[in-house]
N, C-alpha and C positions, 0 to 999 in steps of 0.2 A: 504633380500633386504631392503635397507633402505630408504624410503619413503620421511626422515625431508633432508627438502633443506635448512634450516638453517645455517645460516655463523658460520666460527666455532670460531667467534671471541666474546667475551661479552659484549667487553667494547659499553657504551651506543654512543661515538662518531663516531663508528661502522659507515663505508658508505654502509654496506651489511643488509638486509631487516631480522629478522626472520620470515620464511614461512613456514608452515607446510601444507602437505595433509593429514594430521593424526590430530584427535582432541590434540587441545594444550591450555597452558593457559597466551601464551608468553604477554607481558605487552610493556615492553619497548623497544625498536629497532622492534617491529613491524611493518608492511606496509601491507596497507590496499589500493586497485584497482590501485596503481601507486607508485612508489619507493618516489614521493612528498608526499603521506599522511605516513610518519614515524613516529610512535609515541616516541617521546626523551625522554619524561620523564612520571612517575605517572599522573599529570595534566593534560596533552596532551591525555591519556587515558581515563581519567575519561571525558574529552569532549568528546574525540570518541563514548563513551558508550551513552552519553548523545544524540549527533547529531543522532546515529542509531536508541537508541526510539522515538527521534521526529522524526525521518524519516519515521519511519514504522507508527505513530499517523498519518503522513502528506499522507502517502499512503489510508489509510483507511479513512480519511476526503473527498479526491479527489471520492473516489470508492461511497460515500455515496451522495457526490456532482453530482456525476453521476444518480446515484436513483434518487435521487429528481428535480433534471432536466427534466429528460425522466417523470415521475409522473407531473412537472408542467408540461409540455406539453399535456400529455394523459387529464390532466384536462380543457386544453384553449379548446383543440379540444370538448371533453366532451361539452364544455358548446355552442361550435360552433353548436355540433349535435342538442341539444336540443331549442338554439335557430333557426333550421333548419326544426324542428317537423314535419313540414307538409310532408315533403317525408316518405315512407316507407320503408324498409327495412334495409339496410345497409348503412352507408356514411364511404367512406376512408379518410382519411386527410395522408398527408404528409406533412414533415418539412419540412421547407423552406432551400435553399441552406444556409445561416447565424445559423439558429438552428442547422444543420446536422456538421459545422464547430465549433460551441462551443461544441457537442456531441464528435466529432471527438480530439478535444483537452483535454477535461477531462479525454476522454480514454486513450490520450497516456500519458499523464503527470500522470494515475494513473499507467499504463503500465509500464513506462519506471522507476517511483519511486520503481517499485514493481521488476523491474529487478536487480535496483543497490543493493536491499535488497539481491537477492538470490543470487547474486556476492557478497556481503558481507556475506552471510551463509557461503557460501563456500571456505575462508579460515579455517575454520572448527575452528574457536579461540573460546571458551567457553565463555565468559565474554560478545563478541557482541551476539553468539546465545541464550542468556541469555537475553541481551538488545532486542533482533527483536520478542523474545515469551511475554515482559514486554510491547513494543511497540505495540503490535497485542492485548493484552488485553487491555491496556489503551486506545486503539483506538477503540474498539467498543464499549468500556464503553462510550467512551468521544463522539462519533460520530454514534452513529448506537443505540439509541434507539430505543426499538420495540414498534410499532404503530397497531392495530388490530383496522378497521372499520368495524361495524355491522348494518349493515341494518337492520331494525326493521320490515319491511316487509316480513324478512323472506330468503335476502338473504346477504348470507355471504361474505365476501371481499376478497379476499387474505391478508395473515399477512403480515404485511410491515418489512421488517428487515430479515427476515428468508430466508439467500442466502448461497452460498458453503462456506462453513469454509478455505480455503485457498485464495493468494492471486493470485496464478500461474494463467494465460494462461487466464486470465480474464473476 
């Protein structure tokens, strides 16, 4: 049973998509989430390849923009407790409806970048899953340095940076 839904035509003015559910290394008459992203030529590919590692860098800037968000926050509240001293035990703080809306939109804008990637895996084209493993490293190179604070009293921080190695399910 043959799996390639590939048109059986080559020429590149081709109005038919090559589509494989089988790993493939198809270049030209490509389409990629919609029959308008066809790649026509060489050029047109090498952008494609291009826009997928910035896509995946832009996934993983969002994810790390979400750390440090939720981290400035834990620190406002931090300095609220301590300017708070005179109570004992525990203090809760919650974000305000404005904070939980910028939280709520980092997550889906890393979400929703991180969906179109594994819609783009899964034309199964070697060349993009090539670009999305180039873009996942270049992104936590470029975005996710690792930060360890050490308390000198004696007590130790949790490592900053050291989260699940994939992008899924967030």
């Amino acid at each position: 049973m043959n799996m390639d839904m590939s048109s059986s035509s080559s020429s590149s003015s081709s109005t038919e998509c090559k589509i494989s559910m089988l790993f493939n290394w198809y270049t030209v008459d490509a389409c990629f989430l919609s029959s308008g992203w066809k790649v026509a030529n060489h050029g047109m590919f090498a952008v494609t390849c291009i826009g997928v590692v910035l896509l995946v860098i832009l996934v993983e800037f969002c994810r790390r923009m979400g750390k440090e968000y939720d981290a400035f926050l834990a620190r406002q509240f931090q300095r609220q407790a301590i300017a708070s001293a005179s109570t004992n035990g525990q203090v809760t703080f919650r974000v305000t409806p404005l904070q939980q809306l910028i939280r709520a939109v980092i997550h889906a804008v890393t979400f929703g970048g991180a969906y179109i990637v594994m819609l783009l895996a899964m034309y199964f084209n070697v060349y993009v899953l090539i670009c999305i493993f180039i873009g996942a490293g270049l992104g936590k190179f470029l975005c996710d340095w690792m930060v360890v604070t050490i308390d000198l009293d004696g007590i130790c921080n949790e490592a900053k940076g050291v989260e699940e190695p994939t992008v899924c399910c967030g």
